[in-house]
MISEPA-639525 format. One record per residue: x, z, y of N, C-alpha, C in turn. Coordinates in steps of 0.2 Angstrom, whole numbers, plus 5000, padded with zeros to 4 digits. Layout:
// residues N
<rec <X; Z; Y>; <X; Z; Y>; <X; Z; Y>>
...
***
This chain:
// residues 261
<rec <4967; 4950; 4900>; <4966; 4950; 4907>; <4972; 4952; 4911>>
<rec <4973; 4947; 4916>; <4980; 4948; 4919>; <4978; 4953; 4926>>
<rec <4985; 4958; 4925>; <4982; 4963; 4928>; <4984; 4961; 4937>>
<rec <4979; 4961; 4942>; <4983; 4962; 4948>; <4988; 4963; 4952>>
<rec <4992; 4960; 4953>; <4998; 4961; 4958>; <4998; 4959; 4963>>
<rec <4998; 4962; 4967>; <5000; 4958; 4977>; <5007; 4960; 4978>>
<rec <5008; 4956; 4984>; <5018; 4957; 4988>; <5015; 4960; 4992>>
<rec <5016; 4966; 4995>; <5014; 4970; 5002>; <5019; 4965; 5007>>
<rec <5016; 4968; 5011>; <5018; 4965; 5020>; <5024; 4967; 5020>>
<rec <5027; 4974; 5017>; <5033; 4976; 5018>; <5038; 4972; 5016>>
<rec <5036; 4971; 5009>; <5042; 4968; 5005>; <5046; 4963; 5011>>
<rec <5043; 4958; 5014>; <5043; 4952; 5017>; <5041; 4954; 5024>>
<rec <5043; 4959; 5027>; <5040; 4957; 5034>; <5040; 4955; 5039>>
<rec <5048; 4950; 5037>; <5046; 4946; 5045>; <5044; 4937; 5042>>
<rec <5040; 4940; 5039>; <5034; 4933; 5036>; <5027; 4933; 5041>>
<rec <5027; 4929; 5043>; <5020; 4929; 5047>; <5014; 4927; 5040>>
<rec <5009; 4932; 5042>; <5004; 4929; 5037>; <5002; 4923; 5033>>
<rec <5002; 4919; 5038>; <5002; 4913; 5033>; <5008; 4911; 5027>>
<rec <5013; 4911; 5031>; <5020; 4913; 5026>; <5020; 4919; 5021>>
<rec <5016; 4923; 5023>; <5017; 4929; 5018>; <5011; 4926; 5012>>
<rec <5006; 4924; 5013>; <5002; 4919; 5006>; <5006; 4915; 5004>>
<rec <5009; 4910; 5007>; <5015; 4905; 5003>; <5018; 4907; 4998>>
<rec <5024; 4910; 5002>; <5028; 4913; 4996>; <5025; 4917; 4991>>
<rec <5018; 4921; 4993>; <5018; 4925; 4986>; <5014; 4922; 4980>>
<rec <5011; 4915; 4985>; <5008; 4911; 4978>; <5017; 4906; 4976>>
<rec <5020; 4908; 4978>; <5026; 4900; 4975>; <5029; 4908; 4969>>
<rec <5029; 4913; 4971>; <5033; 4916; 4969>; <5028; 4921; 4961>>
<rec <5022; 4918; 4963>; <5018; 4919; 4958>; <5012; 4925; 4959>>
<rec <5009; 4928; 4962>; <5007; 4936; 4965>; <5000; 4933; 4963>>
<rec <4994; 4936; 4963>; <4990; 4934; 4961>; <4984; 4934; 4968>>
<rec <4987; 4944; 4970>; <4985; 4947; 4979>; <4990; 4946; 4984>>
<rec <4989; 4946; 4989>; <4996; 4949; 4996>; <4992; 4956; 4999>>
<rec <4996; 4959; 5001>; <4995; 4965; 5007>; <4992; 4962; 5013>>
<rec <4990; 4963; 5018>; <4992; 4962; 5024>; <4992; 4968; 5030>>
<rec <4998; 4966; 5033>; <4999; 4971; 5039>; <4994; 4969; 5046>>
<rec <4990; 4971; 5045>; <4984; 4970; 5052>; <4985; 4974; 5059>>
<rec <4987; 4979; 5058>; <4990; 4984; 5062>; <4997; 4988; 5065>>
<rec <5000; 4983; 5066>; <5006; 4986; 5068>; <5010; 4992; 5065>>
<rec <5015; 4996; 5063>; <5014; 5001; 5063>; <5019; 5004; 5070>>
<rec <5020; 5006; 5074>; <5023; 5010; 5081>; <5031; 5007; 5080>>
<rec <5035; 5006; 5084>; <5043; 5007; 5081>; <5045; 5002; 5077>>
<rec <5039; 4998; 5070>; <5043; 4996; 5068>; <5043; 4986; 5071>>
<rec <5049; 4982; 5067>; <5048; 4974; 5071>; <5043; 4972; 5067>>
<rec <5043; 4965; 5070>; <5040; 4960; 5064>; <5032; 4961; 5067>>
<rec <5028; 4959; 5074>; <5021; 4961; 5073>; <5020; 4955; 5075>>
<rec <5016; 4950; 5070>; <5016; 4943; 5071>; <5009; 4944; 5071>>
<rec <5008; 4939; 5076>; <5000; 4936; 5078>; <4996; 4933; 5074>>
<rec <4990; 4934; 5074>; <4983; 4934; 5068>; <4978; 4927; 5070>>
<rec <4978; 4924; 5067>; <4975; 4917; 5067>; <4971; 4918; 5062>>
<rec <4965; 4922; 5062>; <4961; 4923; 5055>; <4958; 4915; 5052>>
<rec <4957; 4910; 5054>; <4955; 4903; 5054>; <4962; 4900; 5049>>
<rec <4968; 4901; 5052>; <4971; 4898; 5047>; <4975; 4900; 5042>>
<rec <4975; 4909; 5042>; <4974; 4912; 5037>; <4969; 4912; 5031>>
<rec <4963; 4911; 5033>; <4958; 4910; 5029>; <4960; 4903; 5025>>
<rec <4962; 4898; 5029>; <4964; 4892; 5028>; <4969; 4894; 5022>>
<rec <4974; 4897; 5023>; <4980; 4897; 5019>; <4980; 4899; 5014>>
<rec <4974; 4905; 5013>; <4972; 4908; 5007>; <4968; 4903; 5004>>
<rec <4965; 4900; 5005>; <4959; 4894; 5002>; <4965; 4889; 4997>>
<rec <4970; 4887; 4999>; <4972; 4882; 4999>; <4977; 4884; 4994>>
<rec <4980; 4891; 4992>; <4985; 4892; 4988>; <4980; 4897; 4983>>
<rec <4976; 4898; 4983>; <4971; 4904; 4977>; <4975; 4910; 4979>>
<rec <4981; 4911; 4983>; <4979; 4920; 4984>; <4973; 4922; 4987>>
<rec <4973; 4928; 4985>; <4967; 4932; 4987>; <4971; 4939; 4990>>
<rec <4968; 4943; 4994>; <4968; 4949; 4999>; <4967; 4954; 4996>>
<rec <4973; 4960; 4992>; <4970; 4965; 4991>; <4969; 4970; 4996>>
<rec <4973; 4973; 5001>; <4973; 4977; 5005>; <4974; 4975; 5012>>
<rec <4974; 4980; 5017>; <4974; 4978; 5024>; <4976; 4986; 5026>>
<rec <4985; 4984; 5030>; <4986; 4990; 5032>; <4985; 4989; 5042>>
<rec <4989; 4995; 5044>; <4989; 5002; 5042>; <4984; 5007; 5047>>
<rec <4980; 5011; 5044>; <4974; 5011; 5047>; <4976; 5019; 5049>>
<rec <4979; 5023; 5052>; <4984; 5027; 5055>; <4978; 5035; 5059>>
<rec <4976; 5038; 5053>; <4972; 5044; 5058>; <4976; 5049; 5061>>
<rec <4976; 5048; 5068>; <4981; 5052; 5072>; <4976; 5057; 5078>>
<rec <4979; 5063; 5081>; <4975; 5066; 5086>; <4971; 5061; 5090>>
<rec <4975; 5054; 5091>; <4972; 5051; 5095>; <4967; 5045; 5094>>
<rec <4965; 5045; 5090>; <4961; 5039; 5084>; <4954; 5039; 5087>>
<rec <4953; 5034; 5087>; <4945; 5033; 5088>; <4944; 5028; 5084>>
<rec <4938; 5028; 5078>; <4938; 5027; 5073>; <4936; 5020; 5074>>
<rec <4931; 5019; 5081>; <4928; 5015; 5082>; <4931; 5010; 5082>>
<rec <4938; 5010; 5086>; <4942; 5003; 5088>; <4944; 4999; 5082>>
<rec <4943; 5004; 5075>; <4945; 4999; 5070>; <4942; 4995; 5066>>
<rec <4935; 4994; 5071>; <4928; 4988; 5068>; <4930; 4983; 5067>>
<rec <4933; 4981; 5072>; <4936; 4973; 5072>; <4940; 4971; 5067>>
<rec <4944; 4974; 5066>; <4952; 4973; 5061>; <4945; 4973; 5051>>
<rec <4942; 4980; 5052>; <4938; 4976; 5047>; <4933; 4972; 5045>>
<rec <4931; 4969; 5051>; <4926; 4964; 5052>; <4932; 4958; 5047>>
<rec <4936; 4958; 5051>; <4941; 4953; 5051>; <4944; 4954; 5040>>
<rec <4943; 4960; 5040>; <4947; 4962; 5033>; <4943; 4960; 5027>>
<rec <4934; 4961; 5030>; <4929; 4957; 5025>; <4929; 4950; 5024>>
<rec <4928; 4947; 5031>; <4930; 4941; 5030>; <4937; 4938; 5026>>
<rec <4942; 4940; 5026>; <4947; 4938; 5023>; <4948; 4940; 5014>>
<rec <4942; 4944; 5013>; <4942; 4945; 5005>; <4944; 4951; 5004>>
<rec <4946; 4958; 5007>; <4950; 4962; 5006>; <4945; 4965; 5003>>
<rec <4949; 4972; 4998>; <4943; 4976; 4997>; <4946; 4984; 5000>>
<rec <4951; 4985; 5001>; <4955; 4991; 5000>; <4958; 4991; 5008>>
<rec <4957; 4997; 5010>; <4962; 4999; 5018>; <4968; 5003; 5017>>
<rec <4972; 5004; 5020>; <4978; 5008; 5017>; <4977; 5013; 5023>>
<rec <4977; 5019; 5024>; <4975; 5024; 5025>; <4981; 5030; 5028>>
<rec <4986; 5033; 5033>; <4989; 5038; 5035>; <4985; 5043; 5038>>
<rec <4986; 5050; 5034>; <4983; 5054; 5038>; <4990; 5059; 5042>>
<rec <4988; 5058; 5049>; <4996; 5061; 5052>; <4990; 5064; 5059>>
<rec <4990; 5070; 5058>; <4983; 5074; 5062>; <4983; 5081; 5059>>
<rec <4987; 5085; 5062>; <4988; 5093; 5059>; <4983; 5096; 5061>>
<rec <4977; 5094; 5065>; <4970; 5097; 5065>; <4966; 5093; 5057>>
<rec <4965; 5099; 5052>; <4961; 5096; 5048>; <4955; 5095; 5047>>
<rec <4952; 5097; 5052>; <4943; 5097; 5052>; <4943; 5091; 5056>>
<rec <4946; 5084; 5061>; <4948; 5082; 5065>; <4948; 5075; 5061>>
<rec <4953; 5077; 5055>; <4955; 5073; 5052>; <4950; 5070; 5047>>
<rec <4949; 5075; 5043>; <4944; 5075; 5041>; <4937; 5071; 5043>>
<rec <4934; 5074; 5048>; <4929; 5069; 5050>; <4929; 5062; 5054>>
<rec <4936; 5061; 5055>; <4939; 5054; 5055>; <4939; 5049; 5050>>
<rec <4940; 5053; 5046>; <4943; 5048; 5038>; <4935; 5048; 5036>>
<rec <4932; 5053; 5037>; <4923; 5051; 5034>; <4920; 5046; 5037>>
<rec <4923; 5044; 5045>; <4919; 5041; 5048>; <4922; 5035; 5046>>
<rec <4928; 5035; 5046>; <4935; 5026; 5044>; <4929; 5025; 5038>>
<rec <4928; 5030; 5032>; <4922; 5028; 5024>; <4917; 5026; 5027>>
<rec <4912; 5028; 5030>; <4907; 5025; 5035>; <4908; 5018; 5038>>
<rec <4911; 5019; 5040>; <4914; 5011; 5043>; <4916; 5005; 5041>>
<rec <4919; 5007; 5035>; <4920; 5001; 5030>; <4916; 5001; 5025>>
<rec <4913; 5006; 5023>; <4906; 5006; 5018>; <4901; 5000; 5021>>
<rec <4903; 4999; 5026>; <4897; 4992; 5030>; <4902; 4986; 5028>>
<rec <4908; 4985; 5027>; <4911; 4978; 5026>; <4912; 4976; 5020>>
<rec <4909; 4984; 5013>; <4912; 4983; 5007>; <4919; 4985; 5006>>
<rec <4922; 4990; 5008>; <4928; 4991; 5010>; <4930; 4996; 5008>>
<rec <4933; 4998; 5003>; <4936; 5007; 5001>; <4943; 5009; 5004>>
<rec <4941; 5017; 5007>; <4946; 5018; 5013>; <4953; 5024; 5008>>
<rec <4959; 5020; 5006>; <4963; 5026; 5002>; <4968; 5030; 5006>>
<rec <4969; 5033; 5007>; <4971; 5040; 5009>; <4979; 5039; 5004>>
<rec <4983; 5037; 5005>; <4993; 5035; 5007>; <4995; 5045; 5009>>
<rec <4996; 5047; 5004>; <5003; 5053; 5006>; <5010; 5051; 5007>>
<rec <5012; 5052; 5014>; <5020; 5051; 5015>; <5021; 5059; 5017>>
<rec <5029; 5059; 5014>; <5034; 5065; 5015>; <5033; 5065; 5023>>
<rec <5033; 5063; 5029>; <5033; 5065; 5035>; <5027; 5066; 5037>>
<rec <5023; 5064; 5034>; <5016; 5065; 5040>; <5011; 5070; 5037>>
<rec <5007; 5075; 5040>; <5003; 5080; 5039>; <4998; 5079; 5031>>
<rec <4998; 5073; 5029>; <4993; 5072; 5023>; <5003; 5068; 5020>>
<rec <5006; 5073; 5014>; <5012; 5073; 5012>; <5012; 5071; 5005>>
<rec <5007; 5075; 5003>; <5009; 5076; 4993>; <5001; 5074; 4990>>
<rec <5002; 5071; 4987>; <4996; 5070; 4981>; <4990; 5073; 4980>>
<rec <4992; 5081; 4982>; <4987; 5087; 4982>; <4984; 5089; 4988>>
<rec <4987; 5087; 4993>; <4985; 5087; 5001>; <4978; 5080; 5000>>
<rec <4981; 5073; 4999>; <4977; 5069; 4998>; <4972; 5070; 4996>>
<rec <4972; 5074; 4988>; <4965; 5073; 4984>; <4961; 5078; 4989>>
<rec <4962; 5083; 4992>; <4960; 5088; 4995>; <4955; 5087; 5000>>
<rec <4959; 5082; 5005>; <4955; 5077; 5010>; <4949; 5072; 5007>>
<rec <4951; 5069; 5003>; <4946; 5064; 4997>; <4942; 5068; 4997>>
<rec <4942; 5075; 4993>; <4937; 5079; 4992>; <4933; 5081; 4994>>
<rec <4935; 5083; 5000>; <4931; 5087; 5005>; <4927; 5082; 5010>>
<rec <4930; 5074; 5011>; <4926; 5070; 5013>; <4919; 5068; 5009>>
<rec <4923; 5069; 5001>; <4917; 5066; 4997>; <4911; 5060; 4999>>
<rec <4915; 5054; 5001>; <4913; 5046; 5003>; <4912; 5043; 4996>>
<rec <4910; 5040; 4993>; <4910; 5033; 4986>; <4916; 5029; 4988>>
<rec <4919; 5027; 4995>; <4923; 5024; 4995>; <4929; 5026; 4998>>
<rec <4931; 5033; 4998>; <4936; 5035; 4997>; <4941; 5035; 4991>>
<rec <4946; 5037; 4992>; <4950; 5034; 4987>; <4961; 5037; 4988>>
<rec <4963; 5040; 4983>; <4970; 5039; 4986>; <4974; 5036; 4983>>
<rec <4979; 5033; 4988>; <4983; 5027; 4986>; <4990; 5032; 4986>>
<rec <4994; 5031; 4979>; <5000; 5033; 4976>; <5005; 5026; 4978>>
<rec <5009; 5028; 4980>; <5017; 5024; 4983>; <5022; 5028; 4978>>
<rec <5026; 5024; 4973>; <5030; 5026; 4969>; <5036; 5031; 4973>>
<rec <5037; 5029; 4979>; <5043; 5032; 4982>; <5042; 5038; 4987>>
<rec <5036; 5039; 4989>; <5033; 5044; 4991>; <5030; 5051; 4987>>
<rec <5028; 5049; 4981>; <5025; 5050; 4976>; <5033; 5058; 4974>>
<rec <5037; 5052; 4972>; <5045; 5056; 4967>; <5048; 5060; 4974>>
<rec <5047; 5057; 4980>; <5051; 5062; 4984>; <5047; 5069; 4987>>
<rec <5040; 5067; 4987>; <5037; 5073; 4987>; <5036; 5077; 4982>>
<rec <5040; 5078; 4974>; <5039; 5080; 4971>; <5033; 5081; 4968>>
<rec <5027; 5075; 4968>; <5020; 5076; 4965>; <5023; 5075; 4959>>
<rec <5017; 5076; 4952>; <5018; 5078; 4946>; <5012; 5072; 4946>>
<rec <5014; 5070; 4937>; <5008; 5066; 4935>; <5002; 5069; 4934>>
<rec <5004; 5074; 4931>; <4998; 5079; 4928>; <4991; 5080; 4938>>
<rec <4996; 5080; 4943>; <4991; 5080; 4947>; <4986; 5073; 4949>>
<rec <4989; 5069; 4947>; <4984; 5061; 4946>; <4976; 5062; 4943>>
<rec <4976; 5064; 4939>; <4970; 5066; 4932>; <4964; 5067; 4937>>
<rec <4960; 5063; 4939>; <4954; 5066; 4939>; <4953; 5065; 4947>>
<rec <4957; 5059; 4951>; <4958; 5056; 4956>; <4955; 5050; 4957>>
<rec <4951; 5048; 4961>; <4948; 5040; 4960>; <4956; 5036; 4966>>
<rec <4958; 5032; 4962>; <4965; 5027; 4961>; <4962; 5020; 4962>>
<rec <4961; 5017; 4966>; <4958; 5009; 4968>; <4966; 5004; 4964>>
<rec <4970; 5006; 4967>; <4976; 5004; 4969>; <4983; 5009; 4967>>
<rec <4989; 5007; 4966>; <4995; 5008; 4967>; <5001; 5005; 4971>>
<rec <5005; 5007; 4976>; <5012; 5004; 4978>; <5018; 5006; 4973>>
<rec <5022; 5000; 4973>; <5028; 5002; 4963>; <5034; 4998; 4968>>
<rec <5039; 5003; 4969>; <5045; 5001; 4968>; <5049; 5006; 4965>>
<rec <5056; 5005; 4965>; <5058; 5010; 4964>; <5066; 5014; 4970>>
<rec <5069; 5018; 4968>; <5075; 5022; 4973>; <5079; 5025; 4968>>
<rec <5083; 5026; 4975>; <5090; 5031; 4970>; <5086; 5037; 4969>>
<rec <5088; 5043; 4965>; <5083; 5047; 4959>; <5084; 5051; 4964>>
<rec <5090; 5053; 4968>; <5093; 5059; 4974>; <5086; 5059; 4979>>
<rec <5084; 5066; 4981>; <5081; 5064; 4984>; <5085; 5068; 4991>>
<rec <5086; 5065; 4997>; <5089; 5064; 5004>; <5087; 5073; 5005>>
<rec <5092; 5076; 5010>; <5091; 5081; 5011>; <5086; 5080; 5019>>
<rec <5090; 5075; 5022>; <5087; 5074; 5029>; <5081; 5070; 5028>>
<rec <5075; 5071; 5034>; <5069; 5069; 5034>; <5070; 5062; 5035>>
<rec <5074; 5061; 5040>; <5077; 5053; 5045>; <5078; 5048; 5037>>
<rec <5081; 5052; 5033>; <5085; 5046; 5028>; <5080; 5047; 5023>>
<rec <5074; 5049; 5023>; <5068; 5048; 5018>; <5065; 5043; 5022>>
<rec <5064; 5043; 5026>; <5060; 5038; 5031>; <5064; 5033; 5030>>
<rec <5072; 5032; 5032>; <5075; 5026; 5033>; <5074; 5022; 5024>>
<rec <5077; 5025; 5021>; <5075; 5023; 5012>; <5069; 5019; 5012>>
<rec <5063; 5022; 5016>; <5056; 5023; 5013>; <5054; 5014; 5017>>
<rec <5056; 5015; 5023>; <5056; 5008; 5027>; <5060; 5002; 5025>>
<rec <5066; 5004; 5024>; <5071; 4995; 5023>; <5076; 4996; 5019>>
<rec <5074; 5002; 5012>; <5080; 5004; 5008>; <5077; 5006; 5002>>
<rec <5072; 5001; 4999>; <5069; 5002; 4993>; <5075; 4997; 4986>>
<rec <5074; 4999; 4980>; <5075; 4997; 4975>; <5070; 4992; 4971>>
<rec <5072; 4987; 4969>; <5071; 4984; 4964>; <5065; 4988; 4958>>
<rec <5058; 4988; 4952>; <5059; 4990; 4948>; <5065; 4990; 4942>>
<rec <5067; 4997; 4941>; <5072; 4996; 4934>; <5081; 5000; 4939>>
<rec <5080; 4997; 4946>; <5087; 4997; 4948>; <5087; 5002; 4951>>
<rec <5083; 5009; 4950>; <5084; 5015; 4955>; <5083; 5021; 4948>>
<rec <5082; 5026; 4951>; <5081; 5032; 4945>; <5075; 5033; 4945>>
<rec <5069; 5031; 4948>; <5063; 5033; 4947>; <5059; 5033; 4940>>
<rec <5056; 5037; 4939>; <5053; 5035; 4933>; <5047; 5031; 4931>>
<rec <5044; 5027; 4932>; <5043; 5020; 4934>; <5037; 5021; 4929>>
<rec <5038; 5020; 4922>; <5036; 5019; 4916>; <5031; 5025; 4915>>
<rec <5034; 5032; 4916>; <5028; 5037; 4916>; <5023; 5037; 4921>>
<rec <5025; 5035; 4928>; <5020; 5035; 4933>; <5014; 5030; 4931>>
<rec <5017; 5025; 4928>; <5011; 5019; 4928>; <5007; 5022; 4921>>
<rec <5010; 5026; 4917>; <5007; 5028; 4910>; <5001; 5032; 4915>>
<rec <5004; 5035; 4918>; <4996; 5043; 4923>; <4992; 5039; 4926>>
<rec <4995; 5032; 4926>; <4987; 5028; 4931>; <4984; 5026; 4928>>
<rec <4978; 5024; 4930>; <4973; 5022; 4926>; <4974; 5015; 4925>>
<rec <4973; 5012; 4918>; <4974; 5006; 4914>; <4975; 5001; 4917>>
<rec <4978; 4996; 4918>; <4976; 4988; 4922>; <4975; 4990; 4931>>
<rec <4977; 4996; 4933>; <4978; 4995; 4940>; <4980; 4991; 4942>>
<rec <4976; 4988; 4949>; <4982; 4983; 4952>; <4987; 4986; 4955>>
<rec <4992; 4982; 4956>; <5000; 4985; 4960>; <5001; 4981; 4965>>
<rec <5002; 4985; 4970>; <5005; 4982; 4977>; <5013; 4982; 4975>>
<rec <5018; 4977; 4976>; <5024; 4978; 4976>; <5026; 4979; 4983>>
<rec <5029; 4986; 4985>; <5031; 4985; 4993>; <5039; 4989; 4992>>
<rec <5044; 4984; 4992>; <5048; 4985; 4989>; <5054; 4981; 4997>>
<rec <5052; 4987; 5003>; <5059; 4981; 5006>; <5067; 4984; 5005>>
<rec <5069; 4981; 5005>; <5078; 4981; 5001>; <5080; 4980; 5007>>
<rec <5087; 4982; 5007>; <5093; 4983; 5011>; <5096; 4974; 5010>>
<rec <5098; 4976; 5004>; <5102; 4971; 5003>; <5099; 4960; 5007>>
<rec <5103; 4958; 5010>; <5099; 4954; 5012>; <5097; 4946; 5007>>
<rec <5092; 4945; 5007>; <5091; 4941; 5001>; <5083; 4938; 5004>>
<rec <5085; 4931; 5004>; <5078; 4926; 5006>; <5072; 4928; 5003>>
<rec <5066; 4928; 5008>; <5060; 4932; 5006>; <5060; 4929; 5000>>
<rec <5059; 4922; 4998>; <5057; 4919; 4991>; <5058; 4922; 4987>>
<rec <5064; 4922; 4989>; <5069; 4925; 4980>; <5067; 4934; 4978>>
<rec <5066; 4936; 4987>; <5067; 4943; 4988>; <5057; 4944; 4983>>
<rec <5053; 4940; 4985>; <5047; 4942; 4981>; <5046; 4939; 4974>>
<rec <5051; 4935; 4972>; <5051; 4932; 4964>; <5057; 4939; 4960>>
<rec <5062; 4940; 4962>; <5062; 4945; 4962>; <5061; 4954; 4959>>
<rec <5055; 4953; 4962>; <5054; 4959; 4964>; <5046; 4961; 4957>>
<rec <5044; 4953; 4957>; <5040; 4954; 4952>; <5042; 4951; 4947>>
<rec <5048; 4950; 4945>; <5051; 4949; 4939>; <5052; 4957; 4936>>
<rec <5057; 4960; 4939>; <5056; 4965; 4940>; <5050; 4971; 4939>>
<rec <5046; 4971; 4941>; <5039; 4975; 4938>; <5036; 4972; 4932>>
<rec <5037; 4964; 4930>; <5032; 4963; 4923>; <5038; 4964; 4919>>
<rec <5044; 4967; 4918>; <5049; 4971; 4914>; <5047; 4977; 4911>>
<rec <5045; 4979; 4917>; <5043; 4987; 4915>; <5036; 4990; 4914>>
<rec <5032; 4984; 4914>; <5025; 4984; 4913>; <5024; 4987; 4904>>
<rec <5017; 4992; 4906>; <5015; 4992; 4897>; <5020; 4985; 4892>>
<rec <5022; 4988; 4886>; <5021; 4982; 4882>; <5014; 4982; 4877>>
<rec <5015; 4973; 4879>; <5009; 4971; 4875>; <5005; 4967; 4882>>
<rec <5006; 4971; 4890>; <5002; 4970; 4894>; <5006; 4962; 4898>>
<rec <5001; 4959; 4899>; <5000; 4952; 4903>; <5002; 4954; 4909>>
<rec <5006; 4951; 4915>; <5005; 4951; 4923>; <5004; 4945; 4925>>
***
């Protein structure tokens, strides 16, 4: 059985949706990301035609693993994000991407119970993403919020480059519900400044295989046949096509031996 891959939004993001299906069926992916949400600051927020999105997934057999970015902040109202997953079911998703950036934890907390709640109605499991700058940072903060939500479809989502800069350990993975994974790789340094962990994190990833990370044990601590999101955007400038053929030439390198992609 071939394991799941998707191209994240990121890799490719000034692909408008339908372009981002194209390319990641020419370039072979089986899932795509989709960025549903803008994230603040960053470019590339292209308009949603769910009709002929729907169309373009039909027409190439990609299918929808994930739908970003669903951002629990002091100012979040859980409700406004009905639409986006009404929109998320019908496109086939199954999986939300999740930031918890909200240094009240009880707050937080019962926003992310309510985001489960709300997608538990569209079939929708809500993961919970640790990044180095925001309040929910490391693996062990994540599982901690997972925990205390205690949802079915709660879940946290591990990003390779988030993962190694926060110093989480594999041994902390064990005993974690894992829907999903994001796999790239970086240089093994990790940056003294917060700005140039973010700038890396955003449009300065690596290739798998061309950075230090350890790639090969991280995928050994997840659970078997996960799918992988590749969210890999590079500095270097190089045509989305190539930039997403690529990228997964590169992960089924470093994939289990013996394993299909």
């Amino acid at each position: 059985m071939k394991r799941p891959i998707g191209l994240a939004a990121l890799t490719v993001l000034e692909l408008p949706h339908e372009a981002l299906v194209s390319v990641a069926a020419q370039a072979g992916y089986s899932h795509v990301g989709l960025r549903l949400i803008p994230v603040a600051g960053q470019p590339h927020q292209h308009p949603l035609d769910v009709a002929a999105l729907e169309e373009r997934l039909a027409d190439t057999g990609v299918r929808v693993l994930d739908v970003e970015v669903f951002r629990l902040s002091a100012e979040t109202k859980v409700a406004d994000y009905e639409k986006i997953l009404s929109v998320s079911k019908r496109l086939g998703a199954s999986e939300l991407l999740v930031h918890g950036a909200d240094a009240d934890e009880a707050r937080l907390i019962d926003n992310f119970g309510q985001l489960c709640d709300l997608a538990a109605r569209y079939g929708l499991n809500a993961n919970l993403e640790p990044m180095p700058w925001v309040e929910i940072s490391s693996i062990a903060k994540a599982g901690r919020i997972v925990s205390l939500v205690a949802k079915r479809n709660a879940a946290v989502l591990v990003d390779a480059i988030h993962f190694f800069r926060a110093g989480d350990r594999f041994e902390e993975l064990k005993g974690l519900k894992l829907n999903y994974a994001q796999l790239c790789d970086a240089r093994l340094e990790r940056p003294a400044d917060m700005q140039e962990i973010i700038r890396q994190a955003r449009s300065d990833r690596l290739f798998p295989g061309e950075g230090g990370l350890d790639l090969k044990g991280l995928l050994g601590a997840l659970p078997a046949g996960i799918p992988i999101s590749l969210e890999i955007p590079v500095a270097k400038k190089i045509e989305p096509l190539e930039r997403a053929r690529r990228a997964l030439a590169a992960t089924n390198a470093i994939l289990n031996v013996g394993e299909v992609a």
